[in-house]
C-alpha positions as CSV (number, residue, x, y, z in Angstrom):
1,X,-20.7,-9.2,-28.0
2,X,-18.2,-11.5,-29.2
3,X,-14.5,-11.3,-28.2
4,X,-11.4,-13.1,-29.1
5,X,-8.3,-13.1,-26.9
6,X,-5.1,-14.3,-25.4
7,X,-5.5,-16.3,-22.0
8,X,-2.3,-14.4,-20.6
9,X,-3.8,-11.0,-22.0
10,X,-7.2,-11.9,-20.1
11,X,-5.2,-12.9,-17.0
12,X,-3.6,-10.0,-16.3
13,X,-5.9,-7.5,-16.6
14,X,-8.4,-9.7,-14.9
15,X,-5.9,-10.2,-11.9
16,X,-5.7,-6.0,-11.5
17,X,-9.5,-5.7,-11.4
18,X,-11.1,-8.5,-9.6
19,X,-9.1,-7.8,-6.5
20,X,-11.1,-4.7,-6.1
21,X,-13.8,-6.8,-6.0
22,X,-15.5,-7.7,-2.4
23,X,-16.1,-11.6,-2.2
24,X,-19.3,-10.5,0.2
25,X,-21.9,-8.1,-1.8
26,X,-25.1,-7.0,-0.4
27,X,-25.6,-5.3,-4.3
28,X,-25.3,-8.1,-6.4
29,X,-23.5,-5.8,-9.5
30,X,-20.8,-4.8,-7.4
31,X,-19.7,-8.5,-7.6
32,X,-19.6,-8.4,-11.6
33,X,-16.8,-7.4,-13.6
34,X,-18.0,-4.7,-16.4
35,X,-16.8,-5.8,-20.1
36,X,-16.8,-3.3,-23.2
37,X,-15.7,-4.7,-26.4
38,X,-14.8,-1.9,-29.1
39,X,-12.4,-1.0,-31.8
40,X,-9.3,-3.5,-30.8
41,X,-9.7,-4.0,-27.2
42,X,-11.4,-5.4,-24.2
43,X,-11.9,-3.3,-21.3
44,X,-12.9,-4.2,-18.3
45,X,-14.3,-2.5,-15.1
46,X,-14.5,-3.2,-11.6
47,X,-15.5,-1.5,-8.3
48,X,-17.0,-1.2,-4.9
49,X,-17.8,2.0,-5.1
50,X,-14.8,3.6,-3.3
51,X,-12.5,2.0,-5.5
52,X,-12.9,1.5,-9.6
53,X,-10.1,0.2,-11.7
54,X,-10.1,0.1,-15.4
55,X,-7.6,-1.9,-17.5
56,X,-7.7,-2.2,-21.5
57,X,-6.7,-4.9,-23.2
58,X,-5.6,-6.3,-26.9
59,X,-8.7,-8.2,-28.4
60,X,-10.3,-9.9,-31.7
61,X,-13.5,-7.8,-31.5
62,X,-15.9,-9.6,-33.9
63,X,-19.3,-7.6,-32.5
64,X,-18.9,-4.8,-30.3
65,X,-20.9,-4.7,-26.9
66,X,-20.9,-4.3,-23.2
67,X,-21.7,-6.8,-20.3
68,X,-21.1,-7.7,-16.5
69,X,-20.4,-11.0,-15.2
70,X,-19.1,-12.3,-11.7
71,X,-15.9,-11.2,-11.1
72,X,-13.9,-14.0,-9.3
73,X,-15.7,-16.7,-10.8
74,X,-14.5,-15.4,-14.1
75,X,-11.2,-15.1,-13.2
76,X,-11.2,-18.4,-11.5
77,X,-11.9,-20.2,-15.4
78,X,-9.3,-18.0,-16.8
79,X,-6.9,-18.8,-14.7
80,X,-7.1,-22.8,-14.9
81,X,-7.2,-22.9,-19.0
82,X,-4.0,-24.1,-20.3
83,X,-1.3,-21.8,-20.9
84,X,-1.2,-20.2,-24.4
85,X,-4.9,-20.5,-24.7
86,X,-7.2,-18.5,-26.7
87,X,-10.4,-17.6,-25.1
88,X,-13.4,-16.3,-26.6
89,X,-16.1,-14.9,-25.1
90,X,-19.4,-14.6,-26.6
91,X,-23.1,-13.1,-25.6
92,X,-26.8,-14.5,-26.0
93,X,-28.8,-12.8,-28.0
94,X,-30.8,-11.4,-25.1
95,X,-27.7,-10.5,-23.0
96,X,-29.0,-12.5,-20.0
97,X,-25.8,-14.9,-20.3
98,X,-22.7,-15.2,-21.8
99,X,-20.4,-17.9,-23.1
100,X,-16.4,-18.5,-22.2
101,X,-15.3,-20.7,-24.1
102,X,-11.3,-22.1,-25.0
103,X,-10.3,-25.6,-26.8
104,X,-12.6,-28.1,-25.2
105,X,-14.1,-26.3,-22.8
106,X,-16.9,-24.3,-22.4
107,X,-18.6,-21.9,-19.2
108,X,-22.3,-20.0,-19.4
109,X,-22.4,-17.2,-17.0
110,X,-25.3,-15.3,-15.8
111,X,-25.0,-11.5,-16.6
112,X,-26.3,-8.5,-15.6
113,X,-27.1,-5.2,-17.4
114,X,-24.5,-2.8,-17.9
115,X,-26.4,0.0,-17.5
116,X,-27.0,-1.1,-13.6
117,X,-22.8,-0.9,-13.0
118,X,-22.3,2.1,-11.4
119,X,-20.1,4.9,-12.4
120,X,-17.4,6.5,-9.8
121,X,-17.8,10.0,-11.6
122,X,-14.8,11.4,-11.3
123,X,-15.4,15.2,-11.6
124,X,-12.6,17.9,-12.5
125,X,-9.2,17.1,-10.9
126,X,-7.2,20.8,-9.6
127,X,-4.0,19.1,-10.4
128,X,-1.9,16.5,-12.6
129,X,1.4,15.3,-12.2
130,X,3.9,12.7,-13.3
131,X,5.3,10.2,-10.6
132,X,8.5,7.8,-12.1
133,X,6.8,4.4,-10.7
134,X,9.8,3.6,-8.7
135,X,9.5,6.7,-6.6
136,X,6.2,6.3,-6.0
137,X,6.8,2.6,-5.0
138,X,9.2,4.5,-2.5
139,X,6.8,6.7,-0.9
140,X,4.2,4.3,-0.5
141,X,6.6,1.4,0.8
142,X,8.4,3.6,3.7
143,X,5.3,4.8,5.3
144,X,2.3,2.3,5.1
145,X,3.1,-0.4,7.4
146,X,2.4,2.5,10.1
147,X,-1.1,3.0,8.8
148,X,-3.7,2.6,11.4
149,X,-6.4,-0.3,11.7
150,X,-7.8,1.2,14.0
151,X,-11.7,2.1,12.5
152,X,-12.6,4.7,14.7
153,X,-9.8,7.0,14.1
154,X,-10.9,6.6,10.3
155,X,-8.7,9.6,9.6
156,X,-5.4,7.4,10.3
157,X,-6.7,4.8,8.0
158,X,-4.4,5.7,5.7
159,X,-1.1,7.7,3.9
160,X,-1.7,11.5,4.0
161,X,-0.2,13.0,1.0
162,X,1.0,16.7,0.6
163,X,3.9,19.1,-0.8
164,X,5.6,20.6,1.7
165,X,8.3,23.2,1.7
166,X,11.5,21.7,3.8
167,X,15.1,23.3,3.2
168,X,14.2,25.7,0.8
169,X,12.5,23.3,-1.3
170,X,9.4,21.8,-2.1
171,X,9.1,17.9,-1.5
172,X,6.2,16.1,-1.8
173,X,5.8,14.1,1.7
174,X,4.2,10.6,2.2
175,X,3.1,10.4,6.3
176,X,1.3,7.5,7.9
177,X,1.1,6.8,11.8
178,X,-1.5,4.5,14.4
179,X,-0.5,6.7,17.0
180,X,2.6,4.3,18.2
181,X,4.5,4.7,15.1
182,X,4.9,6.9,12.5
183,X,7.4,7.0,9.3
184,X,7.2,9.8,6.7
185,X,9.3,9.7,3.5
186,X,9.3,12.2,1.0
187,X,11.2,13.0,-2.6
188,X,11.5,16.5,-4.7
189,X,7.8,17.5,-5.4
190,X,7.3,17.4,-9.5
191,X,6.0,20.0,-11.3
192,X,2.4,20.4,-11.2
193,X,1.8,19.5,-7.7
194,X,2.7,22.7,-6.2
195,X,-0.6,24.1,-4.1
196,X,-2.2,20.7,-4.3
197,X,-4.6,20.0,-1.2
198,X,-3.1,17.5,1.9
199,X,-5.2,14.3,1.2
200,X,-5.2,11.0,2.8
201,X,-5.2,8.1,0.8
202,X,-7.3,4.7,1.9
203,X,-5.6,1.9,2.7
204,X,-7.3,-0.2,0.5
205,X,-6.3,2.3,-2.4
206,X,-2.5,1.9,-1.0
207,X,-2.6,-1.5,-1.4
208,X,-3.7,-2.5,-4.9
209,X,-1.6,0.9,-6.0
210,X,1.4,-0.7,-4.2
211,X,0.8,-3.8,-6.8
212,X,0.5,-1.6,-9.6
213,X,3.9,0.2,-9.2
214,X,6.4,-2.9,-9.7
215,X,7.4,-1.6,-13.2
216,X,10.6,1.0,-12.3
217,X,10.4,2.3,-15.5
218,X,6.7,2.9,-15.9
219,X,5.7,6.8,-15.1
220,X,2.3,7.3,-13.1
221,X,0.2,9.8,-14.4
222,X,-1.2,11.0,-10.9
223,X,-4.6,13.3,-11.1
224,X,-6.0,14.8,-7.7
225,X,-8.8,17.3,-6.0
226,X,-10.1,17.6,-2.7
227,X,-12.2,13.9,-2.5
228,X,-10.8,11.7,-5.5
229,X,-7.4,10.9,-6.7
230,X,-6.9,8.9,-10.3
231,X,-3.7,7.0,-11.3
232,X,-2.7,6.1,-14.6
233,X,-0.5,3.2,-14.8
234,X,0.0,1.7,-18.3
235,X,-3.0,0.8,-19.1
236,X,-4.5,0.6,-16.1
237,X,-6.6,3.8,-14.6
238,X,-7.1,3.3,-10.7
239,X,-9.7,6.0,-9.3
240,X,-10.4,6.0,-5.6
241,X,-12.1,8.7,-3.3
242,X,-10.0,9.9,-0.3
243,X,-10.7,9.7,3.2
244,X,-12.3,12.9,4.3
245,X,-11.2,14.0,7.4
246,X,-8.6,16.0,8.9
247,X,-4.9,14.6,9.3
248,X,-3.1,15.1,13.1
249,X,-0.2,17.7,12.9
250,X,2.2,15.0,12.8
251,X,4.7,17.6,13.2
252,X,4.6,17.7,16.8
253,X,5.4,14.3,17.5
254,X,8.7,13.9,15.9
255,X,11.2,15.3,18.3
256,X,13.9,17.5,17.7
257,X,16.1,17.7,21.1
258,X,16.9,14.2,21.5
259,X,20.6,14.4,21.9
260,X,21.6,10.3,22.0
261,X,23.2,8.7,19.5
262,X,23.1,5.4,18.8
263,X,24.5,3.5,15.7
264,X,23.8,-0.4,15.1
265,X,24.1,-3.2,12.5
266,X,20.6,-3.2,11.1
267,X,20.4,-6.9,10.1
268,X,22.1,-7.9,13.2
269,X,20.0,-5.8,15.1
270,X,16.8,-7.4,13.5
271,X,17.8,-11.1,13.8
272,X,18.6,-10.1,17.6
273,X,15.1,-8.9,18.5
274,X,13.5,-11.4,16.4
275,X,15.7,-14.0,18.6
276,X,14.7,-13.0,22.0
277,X,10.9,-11.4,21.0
278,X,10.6,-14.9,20.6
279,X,10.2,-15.7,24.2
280,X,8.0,-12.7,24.4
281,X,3.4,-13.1,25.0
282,X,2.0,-12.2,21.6
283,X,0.0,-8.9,23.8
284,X,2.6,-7.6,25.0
285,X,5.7,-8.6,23.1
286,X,8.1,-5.2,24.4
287,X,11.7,-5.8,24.3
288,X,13.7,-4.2,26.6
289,X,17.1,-1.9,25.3
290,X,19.3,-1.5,27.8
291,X,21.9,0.5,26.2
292,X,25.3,1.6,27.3
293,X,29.1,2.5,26.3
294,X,29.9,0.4,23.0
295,X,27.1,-2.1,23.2
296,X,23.5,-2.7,23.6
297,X,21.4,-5.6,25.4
298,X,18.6,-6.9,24.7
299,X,16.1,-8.7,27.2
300,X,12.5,-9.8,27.3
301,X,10.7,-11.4,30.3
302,X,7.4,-13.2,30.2
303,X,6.3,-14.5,33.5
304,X,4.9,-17.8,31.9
305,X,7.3,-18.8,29.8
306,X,11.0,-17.2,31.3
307,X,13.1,-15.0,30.0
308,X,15.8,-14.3,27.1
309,X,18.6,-11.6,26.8
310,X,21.4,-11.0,23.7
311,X,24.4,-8.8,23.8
312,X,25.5,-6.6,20.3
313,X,28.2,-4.3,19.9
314,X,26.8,-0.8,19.2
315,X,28.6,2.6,18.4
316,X,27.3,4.5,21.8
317,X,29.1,7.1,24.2
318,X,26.2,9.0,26.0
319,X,24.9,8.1,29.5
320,X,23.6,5.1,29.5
321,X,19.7,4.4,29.2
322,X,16.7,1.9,29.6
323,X,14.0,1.7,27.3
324,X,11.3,-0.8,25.6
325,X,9.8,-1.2,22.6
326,X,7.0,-3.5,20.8
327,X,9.0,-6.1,19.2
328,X,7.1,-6.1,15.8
329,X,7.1,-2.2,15.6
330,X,11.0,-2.2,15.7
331,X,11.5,-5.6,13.2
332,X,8.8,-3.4,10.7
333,X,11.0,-0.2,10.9
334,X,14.0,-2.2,9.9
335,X,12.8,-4.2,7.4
336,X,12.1,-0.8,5.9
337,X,15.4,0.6,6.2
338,X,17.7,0.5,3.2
339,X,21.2,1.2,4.9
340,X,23.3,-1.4,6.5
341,X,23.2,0.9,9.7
342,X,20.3,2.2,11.8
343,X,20.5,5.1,13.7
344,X,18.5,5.8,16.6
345,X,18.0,9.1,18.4
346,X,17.0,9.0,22.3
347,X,15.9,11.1,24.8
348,X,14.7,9.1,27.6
349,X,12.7,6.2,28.5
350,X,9.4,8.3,28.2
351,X,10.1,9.8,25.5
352,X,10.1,9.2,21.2
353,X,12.4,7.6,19.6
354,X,13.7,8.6,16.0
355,X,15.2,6.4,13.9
356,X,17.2,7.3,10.4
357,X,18.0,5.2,7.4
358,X,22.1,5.9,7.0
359,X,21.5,5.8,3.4
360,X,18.3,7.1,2.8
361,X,17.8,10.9,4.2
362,X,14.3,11.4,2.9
363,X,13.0,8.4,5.4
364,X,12.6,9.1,8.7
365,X,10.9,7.1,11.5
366,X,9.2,7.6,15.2
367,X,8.5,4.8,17.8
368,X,6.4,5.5,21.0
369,X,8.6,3.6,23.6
370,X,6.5,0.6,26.0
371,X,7.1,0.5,29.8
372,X,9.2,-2.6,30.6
């Protein structure tokens, strides 16, 4: 094999796959990057085995062939040649090595066979469907920093996916919760995904796909059956397998009698709880609402350190009520809200919250409350 190609071309593509790849491999092929020279372009391959992303790029191919070499380090020497760089990269005759080289420098890298890098056979997908990137960025953004960590409820570990029908039409809904939280967004289902099966997305998946998606413009070609899902971005093909288990009926949780109404500046709101959760122990970190006609206060005690409280005006006219929250659950909900305004919906102390995005009606949000 012998390839000629840009620096920035290699870059890119190189900085989509090698994230994939763990930095800790008990199988030493899983920490290679798989190159195929043909035609006009370089593709390259990585995986862990759950995950495999594919990107092609624009290339001088002078002798077609196919290699592996180690992932990061590879990307480490492409990413400290000069800008505007060309970079060739060249195999031995016996494929045990190959050769980057660019301008004055020059890099030998022990290779292994392709034919040991393994293939994350895809199968038949039931159904296809075309995602405009920005929605999708939408649907993943709103509801994943309520995923679970949690590794024994593996099931929570990441976004469940399905079409729905809500108002007499279908939407295709985004869910995630940990069992403290929970947001769920969801946008007009496109054609194609009607009947598809609920699936739960991992959380790795979620993140490199949330990386992928920062082109508005760009449609996602989005394939699916019941244990993988492929995207097709561009030029880059993500396929991961999904998380097989069942998700909770998340429909329970999300209440539908609480009767409270309160409206509040979201950024002042924030700053607020940021202010006095500052005070707070980093366990328990619950921030007290004490909410009544026309404003709400905010207090936190810690034993060890003492105490903080802050005042904000609020549009409010039921009875008044005394609930707590974890700090950082209520600072994540608003950083994901769009509006200027919040608005909460309360039933008591006990009980879950909801919380709406004034100017985004396909977001909604749930907080368990914390006894303060």
């Amino acid at each position: 094999m012998r390839v000629i190609l840009e620096r920035s071309n290699l870059l890119k593509s190189l900085n989509h796959v090698h994230r994939v790849v763990e930095r800790r491999n008990t199988i030493p092929i899983l920490s290679n990057v798989l190159l195929a020279a043909e035609g006009q372009s370089l593709e390259l391959k990585a995986t862990d085995l759950d995950l495999e992303i594919t990107e092609a790029t624009a290339a001088k191919v002078e002798r077609g062939g196919a290699t592996t070499v180690p992932a990061h380090l590879l990307y480490d020497i492409v990413r400290k040649l000069p800008e505007g760089a060309e970079v060739m990269l060249k195999t031995d005759e016996d494929g045990n090595a190959m050769t980057v080289a660019s301008g004055r420098s020059s890099f030998r890298l022990q290779c292994l066979p392709q034919s040991d890098f393994p293939e994350l056979s895809a199968g038949s997908f039931s159904h296809i469907f075309r995602l405009e990137s920005a929605a999708l960025k939408g649907l993943i953004d709103k509801t994943q920093f309520a995923i679970s960590t949690e590794e024994t409820r593996y099931y929570l570990n990441g976004i469940y996916f399905h079409a729905i029908e809500a108002g007499g039409k279908l939407k295709l809904r985004s869910v995630a919760t940990d069992g403290h939280r929970l947001a769920r967004a969801e946008m007009d289902a496109p054609a194609g995904s009607e009947g598809m099966p609920g699936i739960i997305i991992p959380r790795k998946t979620v993140s490199e796909l949330q990386k992928l998606v920062d082109d508005p413009d760009v449609a996602v070609t989005t394939e699916l059956s019941d244990t993988k899902i492929r995207f097709t971005i561009g030029s880059v093909i993500l396929t991961s397998k999904l998380i097989d288990g069942t998700f909770p009926d998340y429909q329970r949780v999300i209440p539908t009698g609480n009767d409270k109404k309160l409206i509040i500046d979201r950024e002042t709101f924030a700053r607020a709880v940021d202010r006095v959760s500052t005070i707070s122990s980093e366990r328990g970190r619950a921030v007290k609402l004490s909410i009544s006609d026309g404003q709400v206060t905010l207090a936190v005690n810690n034993p060890d350190s003492g105490s903080a409280t802050e005042e904000l005006a609020a549009d409010y006219s039921s009875d008044p009520i005394e609930i707590g929250f974890n700090a950082k659950y209520l600072l994540d909900v608003a950083a994901q809200l769009s509006g200027s305004e919040a608005r909460f919906m309360l039933a008591d102390a006990g009980s879950p919250t909801l919380i709406h995005d004034t100017s985004d009606e396909h977001a909604l949000y749930v907080l368990m409350p914390m006894r303060v």
